[in-house]
TILUM-441591 format. One line per 3 residues: number of its first residue (from 0); their letters; for each residue x, y, z of N, C-alpha, C, O, CB. Coordinates in Angstrom, 3 decimals, decimal comma. Each point is the difference from the previous one (the first is absolute). Glycine has a CB too. Example, Ala and Ser with C-alpha at 12.3 -4.5 7.8 and 13.67 -1.06 7.14 Angstrom:
TILUM-441591
0) as) 13,190:-5,690:7,800:-0,890:1,190:0,000:0,900:1,200:0,000:1,036:-0,019:0,665:-2,928:-1,154:0,581 | 1,542:2,223:-1,966:0,820:1,190:0,060:-0,770:1,090:0,730:0,509:1,108:0,169:0,675:-1,736:-2,314
***
This chain:
TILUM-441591
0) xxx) 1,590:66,775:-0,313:-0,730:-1,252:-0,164:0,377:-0,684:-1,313:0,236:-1,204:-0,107:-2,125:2,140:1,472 | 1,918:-0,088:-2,298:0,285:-0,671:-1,337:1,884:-0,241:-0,071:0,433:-0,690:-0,924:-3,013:2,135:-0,422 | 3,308:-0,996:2,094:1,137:-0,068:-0,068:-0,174:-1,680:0,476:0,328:-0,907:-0,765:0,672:3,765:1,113
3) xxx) -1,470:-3,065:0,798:-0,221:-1,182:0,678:-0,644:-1,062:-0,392:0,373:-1,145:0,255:-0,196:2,415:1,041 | -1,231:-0,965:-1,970:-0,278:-1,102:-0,976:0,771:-0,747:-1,312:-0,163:-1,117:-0,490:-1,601:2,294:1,340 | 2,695:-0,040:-1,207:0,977:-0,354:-0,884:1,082:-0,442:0,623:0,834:-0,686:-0,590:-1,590:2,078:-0,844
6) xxx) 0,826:-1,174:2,244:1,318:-0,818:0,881:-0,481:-1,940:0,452:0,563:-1,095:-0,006:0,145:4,213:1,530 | -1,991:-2,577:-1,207:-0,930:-1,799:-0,058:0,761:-0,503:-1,103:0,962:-0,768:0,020:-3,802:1,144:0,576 | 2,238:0,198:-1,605:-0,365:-0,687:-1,181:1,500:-0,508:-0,843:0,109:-0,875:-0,859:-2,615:2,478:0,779
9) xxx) 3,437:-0,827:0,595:1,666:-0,386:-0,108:0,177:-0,906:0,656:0,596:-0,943:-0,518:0,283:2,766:0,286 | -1,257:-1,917:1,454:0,491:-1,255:0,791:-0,611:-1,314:-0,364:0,551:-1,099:0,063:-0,203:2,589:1,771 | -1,463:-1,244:-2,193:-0,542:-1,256:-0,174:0,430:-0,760:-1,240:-0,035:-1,230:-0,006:-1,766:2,123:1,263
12) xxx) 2,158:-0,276:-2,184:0,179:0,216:-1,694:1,553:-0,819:0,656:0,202:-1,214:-0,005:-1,767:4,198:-1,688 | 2,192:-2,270:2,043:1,473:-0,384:0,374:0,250:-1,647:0,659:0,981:-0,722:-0,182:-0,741:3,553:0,738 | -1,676:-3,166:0,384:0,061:-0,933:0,520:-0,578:-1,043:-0,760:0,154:-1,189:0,281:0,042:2,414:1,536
15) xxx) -0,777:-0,857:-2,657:-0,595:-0,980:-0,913:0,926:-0,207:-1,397:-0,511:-0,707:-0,868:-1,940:1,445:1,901 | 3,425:-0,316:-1,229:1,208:-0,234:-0,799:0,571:-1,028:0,555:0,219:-1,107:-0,489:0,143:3,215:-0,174 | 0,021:-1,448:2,374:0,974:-1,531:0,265:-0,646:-0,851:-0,089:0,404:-0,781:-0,862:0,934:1,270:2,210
18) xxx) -2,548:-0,895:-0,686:-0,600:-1,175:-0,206:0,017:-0,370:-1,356:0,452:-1,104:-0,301:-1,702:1,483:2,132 | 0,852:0,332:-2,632:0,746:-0,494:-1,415:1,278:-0,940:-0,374:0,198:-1,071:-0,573:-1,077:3,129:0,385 | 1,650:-1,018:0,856:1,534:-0,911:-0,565:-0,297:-0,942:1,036:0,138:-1,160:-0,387:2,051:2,922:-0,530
21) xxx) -2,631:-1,613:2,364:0,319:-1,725:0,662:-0,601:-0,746:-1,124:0,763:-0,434:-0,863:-1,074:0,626:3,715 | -0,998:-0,403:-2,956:-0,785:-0,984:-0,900:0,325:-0,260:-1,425:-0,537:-0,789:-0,776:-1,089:1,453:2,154 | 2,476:0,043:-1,540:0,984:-0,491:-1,720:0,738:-0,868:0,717:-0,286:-1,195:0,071:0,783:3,404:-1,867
24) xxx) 0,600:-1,625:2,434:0,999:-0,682:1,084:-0,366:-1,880:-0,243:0,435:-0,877:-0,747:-0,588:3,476:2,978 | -1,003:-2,511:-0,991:-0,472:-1,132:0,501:-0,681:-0,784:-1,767:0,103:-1,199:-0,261:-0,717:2,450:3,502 | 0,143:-0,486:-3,937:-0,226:-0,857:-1,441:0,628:-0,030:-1,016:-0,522:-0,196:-1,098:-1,056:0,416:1,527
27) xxx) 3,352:0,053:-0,160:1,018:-0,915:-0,836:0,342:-0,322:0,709:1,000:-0,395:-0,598:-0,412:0,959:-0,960 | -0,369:-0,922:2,748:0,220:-1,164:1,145:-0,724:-1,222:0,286:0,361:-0,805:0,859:0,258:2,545:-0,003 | -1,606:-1,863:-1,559:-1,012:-0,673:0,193:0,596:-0,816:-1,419:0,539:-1,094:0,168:-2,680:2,739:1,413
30) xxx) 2,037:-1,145:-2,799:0,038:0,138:-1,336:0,957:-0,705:0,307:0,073:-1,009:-0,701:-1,002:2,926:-0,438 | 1,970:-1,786:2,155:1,728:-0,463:-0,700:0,134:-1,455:0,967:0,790:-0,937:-0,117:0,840:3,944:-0,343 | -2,474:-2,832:1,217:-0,201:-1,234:1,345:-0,526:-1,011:-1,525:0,808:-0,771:-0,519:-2,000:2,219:3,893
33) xxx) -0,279:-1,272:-3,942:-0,352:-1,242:-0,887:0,736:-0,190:-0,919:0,180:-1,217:-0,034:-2,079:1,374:0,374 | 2,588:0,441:-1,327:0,899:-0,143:-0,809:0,898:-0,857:0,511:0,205:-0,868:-0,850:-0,631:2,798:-0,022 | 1,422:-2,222:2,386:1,147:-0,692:0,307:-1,501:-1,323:0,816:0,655:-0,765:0,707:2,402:3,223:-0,302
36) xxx) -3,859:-2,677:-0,355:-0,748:-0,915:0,410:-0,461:-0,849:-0,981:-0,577:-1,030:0,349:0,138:2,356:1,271 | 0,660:-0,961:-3,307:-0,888:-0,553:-0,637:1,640:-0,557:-0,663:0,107:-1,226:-0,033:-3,145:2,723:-0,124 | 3,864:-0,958:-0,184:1,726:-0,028:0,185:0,324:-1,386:1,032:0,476:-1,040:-0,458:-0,127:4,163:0,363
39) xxx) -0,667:-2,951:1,433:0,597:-0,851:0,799:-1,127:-1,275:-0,469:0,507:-1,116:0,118:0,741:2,960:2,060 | -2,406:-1,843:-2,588:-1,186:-1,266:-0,177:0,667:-0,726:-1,458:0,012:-1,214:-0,202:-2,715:2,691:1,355 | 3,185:-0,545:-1,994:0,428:-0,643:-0,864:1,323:-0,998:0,094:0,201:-1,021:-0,657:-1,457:2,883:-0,225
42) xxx) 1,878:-1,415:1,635:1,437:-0,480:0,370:-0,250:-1,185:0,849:0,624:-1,011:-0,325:0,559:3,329:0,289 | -1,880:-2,389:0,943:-0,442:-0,923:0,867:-0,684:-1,124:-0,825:0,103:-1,162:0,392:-0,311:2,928:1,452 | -0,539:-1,447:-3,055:-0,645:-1,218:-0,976:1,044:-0,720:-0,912:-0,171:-1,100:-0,524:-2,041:2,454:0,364
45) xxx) 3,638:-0,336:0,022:0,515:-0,554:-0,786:0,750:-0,891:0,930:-0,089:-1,205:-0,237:-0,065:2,885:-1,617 | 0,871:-1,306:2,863:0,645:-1,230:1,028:-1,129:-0,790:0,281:0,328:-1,186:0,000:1,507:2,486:1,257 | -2,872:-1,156:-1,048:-0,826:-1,506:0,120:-0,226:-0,976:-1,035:-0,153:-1,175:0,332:-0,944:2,336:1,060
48) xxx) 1,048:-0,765:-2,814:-0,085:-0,416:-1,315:1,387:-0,538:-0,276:-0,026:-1,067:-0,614:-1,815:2,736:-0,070 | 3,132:-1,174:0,998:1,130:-0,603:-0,043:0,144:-1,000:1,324:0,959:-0,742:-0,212:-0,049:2,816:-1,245 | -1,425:-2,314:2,548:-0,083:-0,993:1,008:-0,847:-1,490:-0,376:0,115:-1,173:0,357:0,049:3,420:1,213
51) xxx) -0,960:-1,575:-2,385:-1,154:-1,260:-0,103:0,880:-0,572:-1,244:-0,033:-1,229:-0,054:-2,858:2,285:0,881 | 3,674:-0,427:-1,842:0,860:-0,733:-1,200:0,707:-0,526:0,664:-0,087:-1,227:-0,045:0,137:2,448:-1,697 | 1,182:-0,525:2,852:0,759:-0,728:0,500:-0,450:-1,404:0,601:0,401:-1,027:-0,548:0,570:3,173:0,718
54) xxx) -1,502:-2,184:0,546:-1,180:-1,317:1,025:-0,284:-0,832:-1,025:0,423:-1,156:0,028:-1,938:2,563:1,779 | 0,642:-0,863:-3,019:0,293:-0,864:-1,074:1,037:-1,136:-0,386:-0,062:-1,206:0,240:-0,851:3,050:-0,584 | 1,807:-1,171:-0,270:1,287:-0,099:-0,401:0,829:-1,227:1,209:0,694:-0,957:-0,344:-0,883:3,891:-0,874
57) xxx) -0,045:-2,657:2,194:0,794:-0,571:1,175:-0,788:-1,294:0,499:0,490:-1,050:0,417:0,455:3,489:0,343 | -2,206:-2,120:-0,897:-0,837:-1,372:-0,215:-0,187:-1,204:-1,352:-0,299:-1,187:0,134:-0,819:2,898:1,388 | 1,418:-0,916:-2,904:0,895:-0,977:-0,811:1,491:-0,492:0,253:0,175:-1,214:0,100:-1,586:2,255:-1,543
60) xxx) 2,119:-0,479:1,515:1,577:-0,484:0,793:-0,372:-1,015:0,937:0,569:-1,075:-0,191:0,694:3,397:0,236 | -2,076:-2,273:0,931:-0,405:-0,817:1,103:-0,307:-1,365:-0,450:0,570:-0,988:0,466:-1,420:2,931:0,678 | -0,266:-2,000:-2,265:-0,567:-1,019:-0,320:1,134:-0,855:-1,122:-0,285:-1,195:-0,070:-2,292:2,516:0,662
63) xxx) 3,489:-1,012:-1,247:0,815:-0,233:-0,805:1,289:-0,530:0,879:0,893:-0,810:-0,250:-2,046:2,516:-1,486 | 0,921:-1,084:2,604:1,589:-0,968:1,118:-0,639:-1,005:0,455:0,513:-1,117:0,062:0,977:2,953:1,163 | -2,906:-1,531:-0,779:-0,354:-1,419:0,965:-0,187:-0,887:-1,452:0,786:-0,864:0,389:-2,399:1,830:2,368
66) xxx) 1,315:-1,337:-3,775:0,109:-0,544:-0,981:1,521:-0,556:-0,259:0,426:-1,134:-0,217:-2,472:2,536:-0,390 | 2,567:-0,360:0,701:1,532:-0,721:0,101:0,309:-1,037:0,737:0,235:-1,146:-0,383:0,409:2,975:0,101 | -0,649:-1,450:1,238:-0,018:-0,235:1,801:-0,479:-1,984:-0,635:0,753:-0,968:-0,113:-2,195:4,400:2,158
69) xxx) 0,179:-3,332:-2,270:-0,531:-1,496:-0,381:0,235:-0,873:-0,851:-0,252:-1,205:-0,021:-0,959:2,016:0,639 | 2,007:0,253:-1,741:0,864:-0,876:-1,177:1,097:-0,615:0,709:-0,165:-1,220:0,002:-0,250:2,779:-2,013 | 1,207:-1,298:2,463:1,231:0,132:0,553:-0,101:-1,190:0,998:0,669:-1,025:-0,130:-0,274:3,681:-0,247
72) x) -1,224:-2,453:1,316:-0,356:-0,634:1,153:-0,208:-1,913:-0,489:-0,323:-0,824:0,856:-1,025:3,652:0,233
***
């Protein structure tokens, strides 16, 4: 009986390790998922922040030709 209870108590011990390593596993996976999300949010603000300069930029050019455009004309 006591051989058998210690054989429980291995298995369970044993099974509750792996579940261990899965759940590390799954929480630097998790860990490494927000890190490239907060990575990709930043990157995505900076091409929008360089779109809205550009648009800028291309909307002075715009207004400076049609100015031309009326000198000329």
């Amino acid at each position: 009986m006591r051989g058998e209870l210690h054989e429980l108590r291995n298995e369970l011990r044993e099974g509750r390790d792996r579940a261990d390593q899965r759940f590390e596993i799954i929480e630097t996976s998790l860990r490494d998922l927000a890190q490239q999300m907060v990575m990709m949010t930043r990157a995505v603000k900076v091409a929008l922040d360089s779109r809205v300069n550009n648009e800028t930029r291309l909307d002075d050019h715009e207004q400076r030709l049609r100015a031309l455009e009326t000198v000329v004309r």
